[in-house]
C-alpha positions as CSV (number, residue, x, y, z in Angstrom):
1,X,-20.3,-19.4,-48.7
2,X,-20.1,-21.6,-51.5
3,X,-19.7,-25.5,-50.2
4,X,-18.3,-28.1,-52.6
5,X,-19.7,-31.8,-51.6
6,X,-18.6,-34.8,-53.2
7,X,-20.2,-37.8,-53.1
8,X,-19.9,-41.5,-54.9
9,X,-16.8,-42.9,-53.1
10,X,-16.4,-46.4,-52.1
11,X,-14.9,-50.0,-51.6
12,X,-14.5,-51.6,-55.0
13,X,-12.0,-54.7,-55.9
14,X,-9.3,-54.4,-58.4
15,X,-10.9,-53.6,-62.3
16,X,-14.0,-52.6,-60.9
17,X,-15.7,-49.1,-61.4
18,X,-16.7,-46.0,-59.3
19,X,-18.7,-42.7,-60.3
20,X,-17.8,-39.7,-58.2
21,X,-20.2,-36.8,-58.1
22,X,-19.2,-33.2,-57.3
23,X,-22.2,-30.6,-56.6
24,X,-22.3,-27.2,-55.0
25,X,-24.3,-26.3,-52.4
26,X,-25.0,-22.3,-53.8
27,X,-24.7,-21.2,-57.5
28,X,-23.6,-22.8,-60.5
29,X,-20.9,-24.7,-61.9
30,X,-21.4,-22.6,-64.7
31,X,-20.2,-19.5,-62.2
32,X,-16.4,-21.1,-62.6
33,X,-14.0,-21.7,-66.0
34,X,-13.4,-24.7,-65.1
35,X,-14.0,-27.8,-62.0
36,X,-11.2,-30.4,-61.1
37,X,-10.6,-33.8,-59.1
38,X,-7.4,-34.3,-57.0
39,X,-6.5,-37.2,-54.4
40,X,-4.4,-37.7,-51.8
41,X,-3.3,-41.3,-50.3
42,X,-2.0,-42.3,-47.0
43,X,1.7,-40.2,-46.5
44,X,1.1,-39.1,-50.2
45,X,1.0,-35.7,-51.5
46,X,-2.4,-34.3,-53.1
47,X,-2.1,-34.5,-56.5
48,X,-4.2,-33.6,-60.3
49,X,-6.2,-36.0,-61.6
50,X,-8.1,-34.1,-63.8
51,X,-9.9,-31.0,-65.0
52,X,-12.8,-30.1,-66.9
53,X,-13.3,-26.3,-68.7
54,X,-17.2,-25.7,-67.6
55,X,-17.8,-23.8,-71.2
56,X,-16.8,-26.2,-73.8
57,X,-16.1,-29.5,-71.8
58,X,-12.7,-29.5,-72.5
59,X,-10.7,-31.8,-70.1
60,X,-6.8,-32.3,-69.1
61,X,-5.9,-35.8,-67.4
62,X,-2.8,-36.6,-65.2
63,X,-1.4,-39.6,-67.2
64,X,-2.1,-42.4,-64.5
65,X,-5.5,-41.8,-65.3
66,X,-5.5,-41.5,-69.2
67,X,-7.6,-44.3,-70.5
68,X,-9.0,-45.0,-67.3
69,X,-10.8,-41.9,-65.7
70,X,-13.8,-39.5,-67.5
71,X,-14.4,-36.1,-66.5
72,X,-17.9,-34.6,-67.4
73,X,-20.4,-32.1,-66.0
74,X,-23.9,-31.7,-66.3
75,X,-24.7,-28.2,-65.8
76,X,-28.4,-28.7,-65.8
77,X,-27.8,-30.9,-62.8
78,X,-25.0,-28.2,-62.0
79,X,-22.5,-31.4,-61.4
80,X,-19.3,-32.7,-62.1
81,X,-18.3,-36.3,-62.7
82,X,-15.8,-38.8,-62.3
83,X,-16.4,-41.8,-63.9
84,X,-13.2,-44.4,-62.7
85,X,-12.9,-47.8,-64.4
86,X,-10.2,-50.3,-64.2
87,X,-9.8,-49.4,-60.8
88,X,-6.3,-50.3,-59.1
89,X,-5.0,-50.9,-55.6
90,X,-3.2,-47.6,-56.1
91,X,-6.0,-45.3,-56.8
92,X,-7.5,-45.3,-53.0
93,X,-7.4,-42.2,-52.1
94,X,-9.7,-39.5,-50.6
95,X,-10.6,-37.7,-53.9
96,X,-11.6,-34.2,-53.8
97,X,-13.6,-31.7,-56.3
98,X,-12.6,-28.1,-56.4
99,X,-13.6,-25.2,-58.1
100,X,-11.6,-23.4,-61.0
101,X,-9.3,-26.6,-60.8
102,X,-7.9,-26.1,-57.3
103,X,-8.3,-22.1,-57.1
104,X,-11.6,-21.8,-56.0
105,X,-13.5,-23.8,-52.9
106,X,-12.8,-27.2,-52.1
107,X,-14.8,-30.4,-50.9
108,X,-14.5,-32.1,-47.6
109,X,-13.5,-35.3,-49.6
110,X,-15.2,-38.8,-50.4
111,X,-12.9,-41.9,-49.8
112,X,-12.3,-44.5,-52.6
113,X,-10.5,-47.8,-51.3
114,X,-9.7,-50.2,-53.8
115,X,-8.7,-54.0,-53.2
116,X,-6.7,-56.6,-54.6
């Protein structure tokens, strides 16, 4: 069974910047169409944050990320990225990394607190 572990989470203060790494522990990223990041706060809902088509690096952003967030893979390294800058209070979140953009197998999680 495929197992999705992300990694790269952290306590940052406000403005600062985190890279999140998503690897698999079988196979290849290349094996989906596409990889994705979601988060869920405290008594939030898990929501999008963004997706990234494994054959042409394509990507799709929710727009409270847009200017702020990168999506990229590496699929010699068989990873996907999350490079986060400008980091706000209301990004903390645990962020998660599925496959085919929430269809396929899903992380555990890796928590990213920001501060004021």
């Amino acid at each position: 069974q495929v197992q999705v572990v992300e990694s790269g989470g952290g306590l940052v203060q406000s403005g600062g910047s985190l890279r999140l790494s998503c690897a698999l522990s079988s196979g290849f990223i290349s094996d989906y169409y596409a990889m994705g990041w979601f988060r869920q706060a405290p008594g939030k809902e898990r929501e999008g944050v963004s997706c990234i088509s494994i054959s042409d690096g394509s990507a799709t952003y929710a727009d409270f990320v847009k200017g702020r967030f990168t999506i990229s893979r590496d699929n010699a390294k068989n990873t996907v990225y999350l490079q986060m800058n400008s980091l706000k209070p209301e990004d903390t979140a645990v962020y998660y990394c599925a496959g085919e953009c929430g269809a396929g197998p899903w992380g555990q999680g890796t928590q990213v607190t920001v501060s004021s």
